[in-house]
LUMRO-77394 format. One record per atom (N, C-alpha, C): residue number from 0; residue in three letters; atom name; x, y, z. Coordinates in steps of 0.1 Angstrom, whole numbers, plus 2048, in hexadecimal, padded with zeros to 3 digits. Layout:
N
   n res atom   u   v   w
 NUM ALA   CA   X   Y   Z
...
***
This chain:
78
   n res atom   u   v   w
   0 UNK    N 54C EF6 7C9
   0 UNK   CA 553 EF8 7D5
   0 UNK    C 560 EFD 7D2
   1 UNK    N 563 F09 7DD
   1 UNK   CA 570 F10 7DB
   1 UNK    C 578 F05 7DE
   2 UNK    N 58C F0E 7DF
   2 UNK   CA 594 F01 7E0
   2 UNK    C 598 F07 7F0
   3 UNK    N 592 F0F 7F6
   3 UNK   CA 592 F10 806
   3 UNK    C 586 F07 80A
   4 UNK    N 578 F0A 804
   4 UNK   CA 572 EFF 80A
   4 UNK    C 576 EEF 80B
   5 UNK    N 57A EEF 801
   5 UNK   CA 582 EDF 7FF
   5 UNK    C 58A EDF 80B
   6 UNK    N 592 EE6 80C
   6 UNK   CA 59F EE7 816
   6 UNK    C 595 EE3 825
   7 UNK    N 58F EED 827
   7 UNK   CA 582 EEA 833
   7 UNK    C 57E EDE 837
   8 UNK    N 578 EDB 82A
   8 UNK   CA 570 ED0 82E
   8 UNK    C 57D EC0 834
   9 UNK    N 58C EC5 82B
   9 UNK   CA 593 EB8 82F
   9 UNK    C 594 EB8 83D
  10 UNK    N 597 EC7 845
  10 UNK   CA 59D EC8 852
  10 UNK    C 592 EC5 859
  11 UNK    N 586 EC7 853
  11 UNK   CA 57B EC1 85C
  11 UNK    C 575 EB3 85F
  12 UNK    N 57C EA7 852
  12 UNK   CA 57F E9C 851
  12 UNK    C 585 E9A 85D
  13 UNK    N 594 E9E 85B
  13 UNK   CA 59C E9C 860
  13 UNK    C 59A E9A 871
  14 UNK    N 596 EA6 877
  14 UNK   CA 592 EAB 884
  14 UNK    C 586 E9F 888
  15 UNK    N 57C E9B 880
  15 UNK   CA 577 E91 888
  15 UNK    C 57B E83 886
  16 UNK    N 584 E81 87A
  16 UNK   CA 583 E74 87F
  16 UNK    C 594 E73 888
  17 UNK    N 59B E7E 887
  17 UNK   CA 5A6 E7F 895
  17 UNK    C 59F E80 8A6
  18 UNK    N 595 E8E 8A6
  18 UNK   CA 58F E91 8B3
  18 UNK    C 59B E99 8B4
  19 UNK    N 5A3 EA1 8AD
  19 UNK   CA 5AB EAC 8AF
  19 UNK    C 5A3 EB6 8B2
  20 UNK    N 5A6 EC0 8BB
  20 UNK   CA 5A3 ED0 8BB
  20 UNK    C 5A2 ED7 8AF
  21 UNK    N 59A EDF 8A8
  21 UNK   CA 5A1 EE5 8A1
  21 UNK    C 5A7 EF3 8A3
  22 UNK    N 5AB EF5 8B2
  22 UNK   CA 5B6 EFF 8B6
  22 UNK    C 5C1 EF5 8AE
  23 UNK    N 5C3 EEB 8B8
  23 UNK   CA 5CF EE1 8B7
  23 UNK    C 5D4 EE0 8A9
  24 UNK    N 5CF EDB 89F
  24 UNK   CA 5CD ED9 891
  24 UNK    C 5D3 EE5 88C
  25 UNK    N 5D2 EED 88F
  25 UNK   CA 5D3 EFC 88A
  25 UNK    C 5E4 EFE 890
  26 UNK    N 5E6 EFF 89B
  26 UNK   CA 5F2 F00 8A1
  26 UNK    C 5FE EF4 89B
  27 UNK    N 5FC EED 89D
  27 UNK   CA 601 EDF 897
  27 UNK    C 602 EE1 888
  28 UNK    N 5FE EE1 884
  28 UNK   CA 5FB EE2 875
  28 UNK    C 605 EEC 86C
  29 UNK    N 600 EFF 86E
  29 UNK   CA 607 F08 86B
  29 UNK    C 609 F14 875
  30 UNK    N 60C F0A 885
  30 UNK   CA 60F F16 895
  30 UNK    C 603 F1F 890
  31 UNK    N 5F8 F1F 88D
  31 UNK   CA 5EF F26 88C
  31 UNK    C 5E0 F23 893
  32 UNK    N 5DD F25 8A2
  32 UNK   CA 5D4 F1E 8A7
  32 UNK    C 5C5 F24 8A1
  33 UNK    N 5C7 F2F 89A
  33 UNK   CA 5BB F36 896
  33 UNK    C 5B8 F30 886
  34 UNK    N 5BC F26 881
  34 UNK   CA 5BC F22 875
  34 UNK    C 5AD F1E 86C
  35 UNK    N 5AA F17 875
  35 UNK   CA 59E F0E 872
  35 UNK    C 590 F18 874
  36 UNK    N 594 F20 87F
  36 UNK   CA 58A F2B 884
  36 UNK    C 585 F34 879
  37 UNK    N 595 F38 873
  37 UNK   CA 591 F41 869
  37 UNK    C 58A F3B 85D
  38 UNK    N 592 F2F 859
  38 UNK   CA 587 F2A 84B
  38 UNK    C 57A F28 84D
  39 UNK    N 578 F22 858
  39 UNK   CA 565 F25 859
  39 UNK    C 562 F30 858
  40 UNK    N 568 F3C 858
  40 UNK   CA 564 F49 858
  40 UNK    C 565 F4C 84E
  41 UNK    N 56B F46 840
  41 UNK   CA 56A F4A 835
  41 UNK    C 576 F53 832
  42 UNK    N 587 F53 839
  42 UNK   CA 590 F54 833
  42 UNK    C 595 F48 82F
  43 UNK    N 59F F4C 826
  43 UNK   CA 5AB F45 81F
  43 UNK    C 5B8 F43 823
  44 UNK    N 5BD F3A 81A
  44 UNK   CA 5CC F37 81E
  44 UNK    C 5D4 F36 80E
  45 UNK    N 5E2 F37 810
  45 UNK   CA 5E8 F36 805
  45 UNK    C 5E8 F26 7FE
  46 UNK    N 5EE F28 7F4
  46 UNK   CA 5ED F15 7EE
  46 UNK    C 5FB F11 7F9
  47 UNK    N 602 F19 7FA
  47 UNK   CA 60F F12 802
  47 UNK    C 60A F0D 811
  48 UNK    N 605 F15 817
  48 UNK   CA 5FB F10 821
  48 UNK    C 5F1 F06 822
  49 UNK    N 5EA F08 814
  49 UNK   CA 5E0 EF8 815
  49 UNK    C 5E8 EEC 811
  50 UNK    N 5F9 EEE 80D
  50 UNK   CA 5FE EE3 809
  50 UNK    C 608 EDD 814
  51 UNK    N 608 EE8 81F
  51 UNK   CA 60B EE4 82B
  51 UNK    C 600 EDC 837
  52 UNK    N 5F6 EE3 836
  52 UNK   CA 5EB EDD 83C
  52 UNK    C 5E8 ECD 839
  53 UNK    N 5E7 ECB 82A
  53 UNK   CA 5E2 EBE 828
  53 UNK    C 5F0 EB4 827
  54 UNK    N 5FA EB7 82B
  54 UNK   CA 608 EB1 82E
  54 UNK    C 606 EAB 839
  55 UNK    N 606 EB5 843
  55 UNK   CA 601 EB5 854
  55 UNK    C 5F4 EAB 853
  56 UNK    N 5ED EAE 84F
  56 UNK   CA 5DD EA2 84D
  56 UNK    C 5E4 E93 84A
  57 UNK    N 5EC E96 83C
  57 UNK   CA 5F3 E85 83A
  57 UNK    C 5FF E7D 841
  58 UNK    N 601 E84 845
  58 UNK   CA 60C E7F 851
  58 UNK    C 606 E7A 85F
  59 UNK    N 5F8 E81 861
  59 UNK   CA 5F0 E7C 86F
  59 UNK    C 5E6 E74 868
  60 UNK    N 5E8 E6B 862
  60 UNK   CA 5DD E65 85C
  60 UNK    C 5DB E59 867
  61 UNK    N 5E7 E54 868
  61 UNK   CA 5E6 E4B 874
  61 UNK    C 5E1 E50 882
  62 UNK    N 5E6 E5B 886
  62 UNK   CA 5D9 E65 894
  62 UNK    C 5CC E59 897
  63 UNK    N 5CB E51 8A0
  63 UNK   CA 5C3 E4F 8A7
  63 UNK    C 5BC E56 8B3
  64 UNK    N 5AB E56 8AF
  64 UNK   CA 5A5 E5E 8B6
  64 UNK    C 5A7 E55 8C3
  65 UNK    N 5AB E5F 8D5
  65 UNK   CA 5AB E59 8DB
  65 UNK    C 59D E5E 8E8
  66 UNK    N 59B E54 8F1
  66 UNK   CA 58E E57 8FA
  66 UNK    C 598 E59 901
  67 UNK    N 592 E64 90E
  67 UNK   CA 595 E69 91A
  67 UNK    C 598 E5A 923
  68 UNK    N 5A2 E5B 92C
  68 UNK   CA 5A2 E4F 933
  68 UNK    C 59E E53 942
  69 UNK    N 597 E4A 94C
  69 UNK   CA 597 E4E 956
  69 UNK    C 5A1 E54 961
  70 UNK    N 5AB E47 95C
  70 UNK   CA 5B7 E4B 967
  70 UNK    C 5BD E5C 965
  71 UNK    N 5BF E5E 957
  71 UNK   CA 5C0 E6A 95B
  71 UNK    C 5BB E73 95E
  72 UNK    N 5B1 E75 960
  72 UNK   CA 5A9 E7D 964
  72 UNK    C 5AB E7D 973
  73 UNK    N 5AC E74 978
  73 UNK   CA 5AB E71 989
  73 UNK    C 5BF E76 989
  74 UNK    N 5C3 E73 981
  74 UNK   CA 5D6 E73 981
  74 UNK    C 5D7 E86 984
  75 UNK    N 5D1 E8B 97A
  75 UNK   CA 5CE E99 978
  75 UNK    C 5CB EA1 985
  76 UNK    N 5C1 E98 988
  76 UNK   CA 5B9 E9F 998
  76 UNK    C 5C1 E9D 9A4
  77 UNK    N 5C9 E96 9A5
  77 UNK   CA 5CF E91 9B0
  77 UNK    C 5DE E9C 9B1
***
């Protein structure tokens, strides 16, 4: 396994057990909402980049996935 696919597979860790977007992830991460898009697609990123990425990953470790609530949705609509 390359060291992009390694990098992949963390943010894909990451992404389910947050329930992040990975627009969001991508924006947040390195203001790059197209991030994640492109490494499934088989580009790359620099090592300064993956060393920013998995920073951003250890810092949201605590990120609890959260469920949609009703009230807002009804708060939303109203």
């Amino acid at each position: 396994m390359n060291l992009t696919n390694q990098l992949l597979n963390e943010i894909e860790a990451f992404l389910g057990r947050t329930g992040m977007a990975a627009t969001t992830f991508g924006q947040k991460a390195i203001l790059n909402s197209k991030l994640v898009d492109r490494l499934r697609k088989g580009g790359t990123v620099t090592l300064e980049t993956a060393e920013t990425i998995r920073s951003f990953m250890a810092e949201k470790k605590t990120h609890v996935r959260r469920s949609p609530r009703k009230g807002n949705a009804q708060a939303a609509a109203a």
